[in-house]
C-alpha positions as CSV (number, residue, x, y, z in Angstrom):
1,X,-46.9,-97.5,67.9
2,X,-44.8,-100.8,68.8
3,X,-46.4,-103.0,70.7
4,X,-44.5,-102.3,73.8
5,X,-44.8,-98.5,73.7
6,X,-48.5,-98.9,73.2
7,X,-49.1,-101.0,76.4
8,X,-47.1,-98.9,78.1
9,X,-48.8,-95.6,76.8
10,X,-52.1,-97.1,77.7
11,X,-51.4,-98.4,81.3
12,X,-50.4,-94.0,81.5
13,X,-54.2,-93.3,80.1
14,X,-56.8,-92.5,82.4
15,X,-59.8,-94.0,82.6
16,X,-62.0,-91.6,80.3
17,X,-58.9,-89.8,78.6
18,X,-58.7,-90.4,74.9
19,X,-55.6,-89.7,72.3
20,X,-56.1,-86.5,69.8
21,X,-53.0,-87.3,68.6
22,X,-49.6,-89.1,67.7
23,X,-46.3,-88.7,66.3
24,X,-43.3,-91.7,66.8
25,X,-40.5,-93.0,65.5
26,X,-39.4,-96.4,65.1
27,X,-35.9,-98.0,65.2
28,X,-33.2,-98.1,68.3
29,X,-33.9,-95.0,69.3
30,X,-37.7,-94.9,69.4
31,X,-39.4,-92.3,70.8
32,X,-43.0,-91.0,70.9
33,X,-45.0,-88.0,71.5
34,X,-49.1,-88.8,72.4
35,X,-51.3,-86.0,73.2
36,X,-54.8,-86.6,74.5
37,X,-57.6,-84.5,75.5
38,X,-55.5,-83.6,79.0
39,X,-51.8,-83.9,78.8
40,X,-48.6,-85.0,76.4
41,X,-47.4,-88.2,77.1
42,X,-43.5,-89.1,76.1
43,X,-42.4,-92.5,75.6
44,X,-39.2,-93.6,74.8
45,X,-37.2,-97.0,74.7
46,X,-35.3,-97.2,77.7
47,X,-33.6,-100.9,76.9
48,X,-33.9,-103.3,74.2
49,X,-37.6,-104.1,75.6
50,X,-38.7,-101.5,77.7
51,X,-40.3,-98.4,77.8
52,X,-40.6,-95.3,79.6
53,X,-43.8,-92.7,79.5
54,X,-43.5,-89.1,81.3
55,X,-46.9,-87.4,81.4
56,X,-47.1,-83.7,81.4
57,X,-50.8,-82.2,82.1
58,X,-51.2,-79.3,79.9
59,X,-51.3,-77.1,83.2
60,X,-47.6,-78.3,84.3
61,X,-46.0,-77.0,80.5
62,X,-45.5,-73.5,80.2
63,X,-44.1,-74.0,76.6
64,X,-43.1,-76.2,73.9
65,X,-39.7,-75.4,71.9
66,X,-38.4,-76.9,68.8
67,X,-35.0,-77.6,68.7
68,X,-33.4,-77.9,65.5
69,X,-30.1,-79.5,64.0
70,X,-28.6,-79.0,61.0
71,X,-30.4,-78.5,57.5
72,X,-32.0,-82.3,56.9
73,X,-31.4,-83.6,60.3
74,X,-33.3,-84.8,63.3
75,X,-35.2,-81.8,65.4
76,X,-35.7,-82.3,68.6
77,X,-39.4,-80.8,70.8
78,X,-38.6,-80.3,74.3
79,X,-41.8,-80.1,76.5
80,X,-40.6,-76.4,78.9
81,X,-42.4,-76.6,82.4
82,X,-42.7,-73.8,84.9
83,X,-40.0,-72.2,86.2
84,X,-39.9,-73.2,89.9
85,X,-40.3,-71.0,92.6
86,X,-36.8,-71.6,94.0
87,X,-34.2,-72.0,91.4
88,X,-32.4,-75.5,91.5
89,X,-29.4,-76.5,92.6
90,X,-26.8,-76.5,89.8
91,X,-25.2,-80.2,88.9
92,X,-22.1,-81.1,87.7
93,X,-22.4,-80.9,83.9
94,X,-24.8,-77.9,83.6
95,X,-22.0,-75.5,82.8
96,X,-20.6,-77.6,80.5
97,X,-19.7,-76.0,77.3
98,X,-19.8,-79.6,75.0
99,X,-22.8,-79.4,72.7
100,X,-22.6,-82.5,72.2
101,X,-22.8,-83.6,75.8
102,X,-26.0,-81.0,76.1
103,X,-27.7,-82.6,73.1
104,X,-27.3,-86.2,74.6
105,X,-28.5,-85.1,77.7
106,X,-32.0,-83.5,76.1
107,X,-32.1,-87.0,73.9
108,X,-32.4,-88.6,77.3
109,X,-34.7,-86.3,78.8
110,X,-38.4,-87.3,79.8
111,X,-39.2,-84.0,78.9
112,X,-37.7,-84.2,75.0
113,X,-38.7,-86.2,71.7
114,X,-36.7,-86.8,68.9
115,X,-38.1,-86.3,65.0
116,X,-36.3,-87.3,62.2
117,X,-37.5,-84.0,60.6
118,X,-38.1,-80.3,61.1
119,X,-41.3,-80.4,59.6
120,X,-42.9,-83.2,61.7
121,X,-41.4,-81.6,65.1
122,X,-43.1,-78.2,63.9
123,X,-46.3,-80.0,63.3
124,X,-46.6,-81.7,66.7
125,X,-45.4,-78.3,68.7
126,X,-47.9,-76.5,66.9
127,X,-50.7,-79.2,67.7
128,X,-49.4,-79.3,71.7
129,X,-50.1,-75.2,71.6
130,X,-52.9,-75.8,70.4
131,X,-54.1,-78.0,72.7
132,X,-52.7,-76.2,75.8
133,X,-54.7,-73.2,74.6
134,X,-57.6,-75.0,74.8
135,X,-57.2,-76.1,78.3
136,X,-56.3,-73.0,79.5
137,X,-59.9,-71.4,77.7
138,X,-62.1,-70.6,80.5
């Protein structure tokens, strides 16, 4: 990871948590998926020099989709959490019929992380199951 996403991944760490695994991408728009023995952490440049992390305790995600693009192009994993007990409020925009606009908004997201391949999204979704399965073993 970049310097700055790995500080700011490891200030997110608890004390005894340790990462099973990692997938990121570099450049502008680098992102980063980190799962460790208790949750999913995203990180993503927010500026030039910063970075944001979103944790997700494997509890809180009730499902992990992969959204893909075109044949060759980026894919995108969206972390899915529980539908809440009261449904939200709609905003402004989420009726809006744009794709594009709806694909910006999940490249923003806390909750999303962009791969520049299918294959590599696949990989860390499966992984993420796999580790939410565990957790949820009795």
């Amino acid at each position: 990871l970049p310097r700055g996403m790995r500080d700011a991944v490891l200030a997110a760490l608890g004390p005894d948590e340790r990462i099973v695994a990692v997938w990121n991408t570099r450049g502008i728009g680098a992102n980063a998926l980190v799962c460790t023995s208790t949750q999913a952490l995203t990180a993503k440049r927010t500026e030039l020099i910063r970075w944001s992390v979103a944790a997700f305790p494997f509890p809180e995600i009730a499902s992990v989709e992969v959204i893909e693009g075109r044949p060759g192009a980026a894919a995108q994993l969206m972390i899915v959490p529980p539908e809440p007990r009261t449904p939200p409020e709609p905003g402004p925009f989420d009726d809006h019929p744009d794709a594009y606009f709806q694909e910006s908004r999940r490249l923003v997201a806390p909750n999303t992380v962009m791969f520049r391949g299918t294959g590599r999204a696949r990989e860390a979704a499966e992984t993420l199951r796999e580790l939410i399965a565990e957790h949820r073993r009795p």
